[in-house]
C-alpha positions in Angstrom: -32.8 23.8 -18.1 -32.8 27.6 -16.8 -34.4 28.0 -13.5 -38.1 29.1 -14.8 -38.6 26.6 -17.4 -42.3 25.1 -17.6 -40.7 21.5 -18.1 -39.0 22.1 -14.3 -41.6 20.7 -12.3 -39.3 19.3 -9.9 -37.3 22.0 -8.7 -34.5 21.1 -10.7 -33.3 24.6 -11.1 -33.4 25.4 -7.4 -31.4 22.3 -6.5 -28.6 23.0 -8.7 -28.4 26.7 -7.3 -28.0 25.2 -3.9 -25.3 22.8 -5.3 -23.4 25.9 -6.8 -23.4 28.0 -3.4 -22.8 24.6 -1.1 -18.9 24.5 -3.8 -19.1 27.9 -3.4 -18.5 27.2 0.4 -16.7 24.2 0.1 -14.0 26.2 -1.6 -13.7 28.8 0.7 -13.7 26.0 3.6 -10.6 24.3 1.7 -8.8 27.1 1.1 -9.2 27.9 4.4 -7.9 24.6 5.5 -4.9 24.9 3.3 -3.8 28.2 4.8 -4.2 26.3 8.0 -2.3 23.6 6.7 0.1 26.2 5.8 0.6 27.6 9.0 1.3 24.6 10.7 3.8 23.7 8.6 5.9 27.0 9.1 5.1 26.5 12.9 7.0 23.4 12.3 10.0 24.4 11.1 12.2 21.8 9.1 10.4 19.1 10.8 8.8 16.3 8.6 5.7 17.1 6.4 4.4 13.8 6.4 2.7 12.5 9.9 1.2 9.2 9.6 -0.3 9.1 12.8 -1.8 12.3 12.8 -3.5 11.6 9.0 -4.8 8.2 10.0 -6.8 10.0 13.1 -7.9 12.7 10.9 -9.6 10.0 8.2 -10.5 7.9 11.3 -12.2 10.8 12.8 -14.0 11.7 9.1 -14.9 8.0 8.8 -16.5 8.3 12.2 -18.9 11.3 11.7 -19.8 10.3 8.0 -23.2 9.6 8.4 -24.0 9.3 4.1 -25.4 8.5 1.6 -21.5 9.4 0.7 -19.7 5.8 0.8 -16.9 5.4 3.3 -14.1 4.4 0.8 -15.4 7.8 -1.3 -14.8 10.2 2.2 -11.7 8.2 2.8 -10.4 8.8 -1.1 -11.8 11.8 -1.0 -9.8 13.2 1.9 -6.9 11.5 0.8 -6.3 13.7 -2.0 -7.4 17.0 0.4 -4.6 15.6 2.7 -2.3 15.5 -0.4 -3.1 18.8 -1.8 -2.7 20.3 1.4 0.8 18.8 2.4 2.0 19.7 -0.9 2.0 23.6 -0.2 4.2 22.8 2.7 6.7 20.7 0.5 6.9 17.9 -2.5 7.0 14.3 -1.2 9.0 12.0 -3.5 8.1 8.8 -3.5 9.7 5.8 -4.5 8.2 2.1 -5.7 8.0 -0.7 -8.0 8.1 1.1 -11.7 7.4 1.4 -14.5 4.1 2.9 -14.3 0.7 1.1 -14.3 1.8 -1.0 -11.4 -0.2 -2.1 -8.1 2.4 -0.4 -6.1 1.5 2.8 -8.0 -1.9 2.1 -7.2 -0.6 2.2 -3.7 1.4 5.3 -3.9 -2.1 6.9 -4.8 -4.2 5.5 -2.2 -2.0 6.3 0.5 -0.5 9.8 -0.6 -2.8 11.2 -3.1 -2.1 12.6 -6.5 0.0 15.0 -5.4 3.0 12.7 -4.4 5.9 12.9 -6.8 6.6 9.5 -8.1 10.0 8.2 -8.7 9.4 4.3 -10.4 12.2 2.1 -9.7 13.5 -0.8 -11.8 13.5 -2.9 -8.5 12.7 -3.7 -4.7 16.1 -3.0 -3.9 16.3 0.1 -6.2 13.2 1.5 -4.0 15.5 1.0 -0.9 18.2 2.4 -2.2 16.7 5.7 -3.4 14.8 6.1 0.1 18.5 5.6 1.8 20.4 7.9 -0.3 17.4 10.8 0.0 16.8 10.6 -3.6 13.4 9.6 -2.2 11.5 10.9 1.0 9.0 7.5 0.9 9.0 4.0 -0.5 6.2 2.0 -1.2 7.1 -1.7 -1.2 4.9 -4.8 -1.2 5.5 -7.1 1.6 2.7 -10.1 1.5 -0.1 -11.0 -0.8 -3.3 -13.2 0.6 -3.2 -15.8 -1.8 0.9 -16.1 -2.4 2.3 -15.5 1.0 5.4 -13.5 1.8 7.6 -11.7 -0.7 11.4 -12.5 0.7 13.5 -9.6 -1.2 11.1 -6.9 0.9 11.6 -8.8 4.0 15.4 -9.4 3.6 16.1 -5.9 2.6 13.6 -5.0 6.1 16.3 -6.8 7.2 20.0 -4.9 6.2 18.4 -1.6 6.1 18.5 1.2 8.9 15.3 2.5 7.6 11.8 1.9 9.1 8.3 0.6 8.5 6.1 4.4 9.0 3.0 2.7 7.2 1.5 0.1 5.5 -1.5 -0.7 2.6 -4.0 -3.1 2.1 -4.4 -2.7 -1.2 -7.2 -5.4 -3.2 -5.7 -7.1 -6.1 -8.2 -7.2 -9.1 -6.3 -8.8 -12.2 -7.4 -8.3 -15.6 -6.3 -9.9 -18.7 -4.9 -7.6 -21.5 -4.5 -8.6 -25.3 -4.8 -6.9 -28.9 -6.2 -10.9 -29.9 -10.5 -10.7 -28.8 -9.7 -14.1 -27.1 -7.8 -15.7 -24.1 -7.4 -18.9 -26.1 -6.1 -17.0 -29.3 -3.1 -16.0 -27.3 0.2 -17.6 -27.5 2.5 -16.1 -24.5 1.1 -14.4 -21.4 3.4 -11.8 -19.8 2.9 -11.3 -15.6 4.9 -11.0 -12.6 5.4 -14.5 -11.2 3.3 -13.8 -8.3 -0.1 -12.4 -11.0 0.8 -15.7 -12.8 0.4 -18.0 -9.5 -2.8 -15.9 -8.0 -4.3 -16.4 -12.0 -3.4 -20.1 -12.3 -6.5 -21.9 -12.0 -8.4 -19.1 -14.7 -5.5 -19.1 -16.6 -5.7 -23.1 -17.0 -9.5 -22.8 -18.0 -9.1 -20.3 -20.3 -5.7 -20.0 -21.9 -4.2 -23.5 -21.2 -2.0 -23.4 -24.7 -0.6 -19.8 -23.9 3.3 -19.8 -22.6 3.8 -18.6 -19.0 6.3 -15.9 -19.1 7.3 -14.1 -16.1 8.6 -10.2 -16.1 9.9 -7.8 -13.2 6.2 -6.0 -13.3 2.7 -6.5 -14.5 3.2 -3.1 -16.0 6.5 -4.4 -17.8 3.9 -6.8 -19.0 1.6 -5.0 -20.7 4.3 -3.0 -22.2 5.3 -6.1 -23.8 1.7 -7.0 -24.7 1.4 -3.6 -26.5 4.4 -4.3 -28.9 3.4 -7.9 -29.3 0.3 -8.5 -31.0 -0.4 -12.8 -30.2 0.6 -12.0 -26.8 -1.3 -10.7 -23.6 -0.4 -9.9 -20.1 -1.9 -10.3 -16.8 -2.5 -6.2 -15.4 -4.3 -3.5 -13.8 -6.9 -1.5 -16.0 -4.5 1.4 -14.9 -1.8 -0.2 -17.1 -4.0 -1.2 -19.7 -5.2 2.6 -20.6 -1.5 3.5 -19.8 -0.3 0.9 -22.3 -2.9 0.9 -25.0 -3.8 -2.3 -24.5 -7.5 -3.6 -24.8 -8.9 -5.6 -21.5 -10.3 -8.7 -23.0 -11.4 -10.3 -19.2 -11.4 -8.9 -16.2 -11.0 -10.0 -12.1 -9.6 -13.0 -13.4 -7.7 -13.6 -10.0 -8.6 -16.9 -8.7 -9.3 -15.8 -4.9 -11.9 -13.5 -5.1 -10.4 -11.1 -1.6 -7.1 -11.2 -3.4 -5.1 -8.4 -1.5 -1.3 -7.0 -1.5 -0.1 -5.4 1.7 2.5 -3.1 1.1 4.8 -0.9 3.7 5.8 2.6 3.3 9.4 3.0 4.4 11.4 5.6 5.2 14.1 7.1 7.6 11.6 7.9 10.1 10.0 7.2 13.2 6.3 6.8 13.8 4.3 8.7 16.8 1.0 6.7 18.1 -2.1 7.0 16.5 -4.1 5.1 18.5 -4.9 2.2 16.5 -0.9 1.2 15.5 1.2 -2.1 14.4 4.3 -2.7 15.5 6.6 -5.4 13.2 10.0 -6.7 14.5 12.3 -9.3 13.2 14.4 -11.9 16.0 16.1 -14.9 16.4 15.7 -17.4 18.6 18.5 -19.2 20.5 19.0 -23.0 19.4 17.9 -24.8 21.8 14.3 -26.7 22.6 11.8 -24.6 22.7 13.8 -22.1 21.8 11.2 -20.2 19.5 8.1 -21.0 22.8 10.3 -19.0 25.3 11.1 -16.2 23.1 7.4 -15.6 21.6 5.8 -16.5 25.1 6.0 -12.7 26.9 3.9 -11.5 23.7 1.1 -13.2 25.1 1.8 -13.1 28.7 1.8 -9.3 28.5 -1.8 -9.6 26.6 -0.8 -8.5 23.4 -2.0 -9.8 20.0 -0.2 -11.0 17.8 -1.0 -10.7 14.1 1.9 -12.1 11.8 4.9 -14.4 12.6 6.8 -15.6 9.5 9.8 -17.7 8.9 13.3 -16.1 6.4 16.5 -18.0 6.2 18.7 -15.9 8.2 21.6 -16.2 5.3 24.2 -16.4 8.2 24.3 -20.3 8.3 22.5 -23.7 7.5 19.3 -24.2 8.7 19.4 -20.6 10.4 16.1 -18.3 10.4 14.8 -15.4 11.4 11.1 -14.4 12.2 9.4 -11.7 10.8 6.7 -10.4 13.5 3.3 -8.0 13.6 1.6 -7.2 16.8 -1.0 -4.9 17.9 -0.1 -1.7 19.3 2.6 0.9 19.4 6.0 0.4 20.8 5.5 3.3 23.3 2.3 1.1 24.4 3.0 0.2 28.1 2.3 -3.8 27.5 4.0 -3.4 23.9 7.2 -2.5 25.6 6.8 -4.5 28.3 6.9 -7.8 25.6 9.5 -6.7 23.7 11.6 -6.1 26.8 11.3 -9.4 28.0 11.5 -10.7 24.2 15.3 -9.3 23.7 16.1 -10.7 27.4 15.2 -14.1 25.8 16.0 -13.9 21.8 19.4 -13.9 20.3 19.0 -11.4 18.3 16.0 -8.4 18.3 15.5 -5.4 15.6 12.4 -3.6 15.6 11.6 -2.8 12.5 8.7 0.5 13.2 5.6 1.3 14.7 2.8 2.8 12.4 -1.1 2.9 11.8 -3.2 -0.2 10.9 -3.7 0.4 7.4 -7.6 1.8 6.8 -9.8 0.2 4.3 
């Protein structure tokens, strides 16, 4: 209503001016921070657009002074896509993952680069590898872990052969919904998921579609594709895929841990500066001997440094043979950080570190 009408008796009209000059200012303060942006980035040469470590202190920083009623996560997303809009002046980021589109690791594409990155969906783990190693790609976003099935082992053997490196990671929570053209779960007669969305949706899945065939694909997105040409079946996907696909969501968060999360890693052919707040992952061997894996994990701790992850791969060079995939707190460059991995390579048989980068944010 106009400014002066009788009805405005709360000062409706006035409010809404002052909303129109505060974006009236905002936009002048971005713009202004994108010629900044600008200028840093011809400062810089040829060097690298992306900077991990200097993004996660600036949303750190933001996170810090927000003082609301703005949510965190909404300053954090918010931000996010400032960061993206900004960097994208300076040069387009291509960034590989899991394809088709609609899948999780699109979702984490988004939350970690904004809308601005250019997306480039692989067929395949290995595909997203390749592309980053041949330059077809700057990035790749691959999942690692998930909460409630554990380790994925093509990410963590391809971590493995590769000369790239970890430069981020994603904590990304995993809300499953259940997509059908049929009104009910029980009317279905295949359900299309990856194999991991089918084991985190087992026990729902038992309760509620216990006739329906199991039928795992190469994506959740794949799966809803399948869903949408298939009228008795469903598939086991994001609401993302679900508008991308057509396909009506007849129940959702139908994952049967409730904190169901996917951690995935950014990788690239580039190395990380310190943030402040940094993980560091590195893979190793242990001699074969007693107490083989003891003495080679025991500096870690001697040198007061935390570790978060330690995880078992057949090494695929012989029988019995494995390798041990391991997180710790801090930055390589850390004093105590490179203290313990010193004195691990002294004691392993075989040490590659695989990257330091930021703790992923909330």
């Amino acid at each position: 209503m106009p400014a002066d009408d009788p009805r405005d008796t709360g000062g409706i009209g006035a409010l809404r001016e002052r909303i129109d000059a505060i974006d009236a200012q905002m936009l002048e303060l971005l713009n202004e921070r994108a010629r900044c942006a600008s200028e840093i980035g011809h400062l810089k040469g040829g060097a690298v657009v992306y900077r991990p470590e200097r993004e996660a202190q600036v949303l750190r920083r933001l996170g810090d002074l927000n003082t609301g009623p703005l949510p965190a996560a909404a300053v954090n997303h918010l931000f996010v896509e400032i960061i993206s809009a900004c960097r994208a002046l300076e040069r387009q980021m291509r960034v590989a993952y899991l394809g088709p589109r609609g899948t999780y690791s699109e979702d984490a594409v988004g939350k970690q680069f904004g809308a601005q990155a250019d997306l480039d969906p692989c067929a395949s783990i290995a595909e997203v590898f390749r592309h980053v190693e041949s330059g077809a790609a700057g990035y790749g976003m691959v999942p690692t872990e998930n909460s409630t099935e554990g380790g994925i082992g093509t990410t963590l053997d391809l971590l493995l052969a590769t000369r790239l490196r970890i430069c981020g990671e994603v904590q990304l929570p995993i809300h499953h919904c259940l997509l059908s053209k049929l009104p009910a779960a029980a009317e279905i007669e295949s359900i299309y998921a990856h194999a991991q969305s089918l084991g985190q949706c087992n026990s729902w899945l038992a309760q509620h579609a216990p006739n329906a065939a199991r039928v795992p694909v190469a994506s959740n997105a794949e799966a809803a594709r399948r869903a949408a040409l298939e009228p008795r079946s469903g598939a086991i996907a994001s609401q993302g895929a679900a508008r991308l696909y057509g396909v009506p969501v007849i129940a959702e968060n139908i994952e049967d841990e409730a904190d169901n999360t996917t951690r995935f890693l950014v990788i690239a052919d580039q190395d990380v500066a310190p943030s402040g707040r940094d993980k560091t992952t590195f893979v190793m061997s242990a001699r074969n001997r007693p107490g083989g894996l003891n003495e080679v994990l025991g500096p870690i701790a001697a040198h007061g440094v935390s570790m978060s992850r330690l995880e078992s791969r057949p090494s695929r060079t012989g029988l019995w043979e494995y390798v041990f995939f391991v997180d710790v707190e801090g930055h390589q460059s850390d004093s105590a950080v490179a203290a313990a991995l010193t004195a691990v390579r002294e004691r392993a048989a075989f040490l590659k570190i695989l990257g330091s980068y930021p703790i992923a944010r909330a």
